[in-house]
N, C-alpha and C positions, 0 to 999 in steps of 0.2 A: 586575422579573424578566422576561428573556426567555422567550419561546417556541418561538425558535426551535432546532432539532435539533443545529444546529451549535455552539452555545452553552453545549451541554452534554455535555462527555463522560463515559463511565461508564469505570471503572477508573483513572483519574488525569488527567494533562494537559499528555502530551508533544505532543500538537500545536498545544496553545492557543496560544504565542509564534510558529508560523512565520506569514508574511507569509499565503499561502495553506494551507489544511487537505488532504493529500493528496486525500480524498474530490473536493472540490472541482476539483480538477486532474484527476482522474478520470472526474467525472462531465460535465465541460467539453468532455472530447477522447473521451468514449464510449468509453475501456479495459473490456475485455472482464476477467472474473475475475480471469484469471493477471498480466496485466499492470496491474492494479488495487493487486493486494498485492507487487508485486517495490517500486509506488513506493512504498505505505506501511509497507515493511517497511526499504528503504534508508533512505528518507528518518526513521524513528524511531530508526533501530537506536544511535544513540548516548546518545539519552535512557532507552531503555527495555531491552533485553533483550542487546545488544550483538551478539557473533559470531553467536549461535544468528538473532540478524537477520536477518545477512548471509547464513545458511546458509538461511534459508525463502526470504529472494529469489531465492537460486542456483536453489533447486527449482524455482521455479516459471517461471524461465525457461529449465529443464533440460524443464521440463512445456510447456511455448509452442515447444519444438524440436521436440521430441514430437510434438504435436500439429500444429505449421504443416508440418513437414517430413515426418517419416516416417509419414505417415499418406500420403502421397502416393506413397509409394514401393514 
């Protein structure tokens, strides 16, 4: 049995078969929240929850506009 974190996910295991674990690609390139869940939400949306996927990632790069842009302005 492993110990390690990644080994084990809680709620099912739509990310066990990709080559890399979103997290992992995440945590590699130092993605800030919003850009953390646009990848793991693209990158699941066909195994796990489908559209409503696709609509959390739109947010949160509707939320990364938001925030990188018009807070500047």
């Amino acid at each position: 049995m492993s110990n390690k974190a990644l080994d084990t996910q809680v709620g099912g295991g739509h990310y066990k078969d990709f080559a890399i674990q979103p997290i992992e690609y995440c945590m590699a390139n130092g993605l800030d929240h919003c850009q953390s869940n646009v990848v793991k939400y693209v990158t699941r949306f066909r195994l796990k929850n489908g559209k409503e996927d696709l609509l959390k990632a739109r947010h949160y790069i509707d939320l990364l506009i938001d925030y990188e842009y018009d807070k500047k302005t």
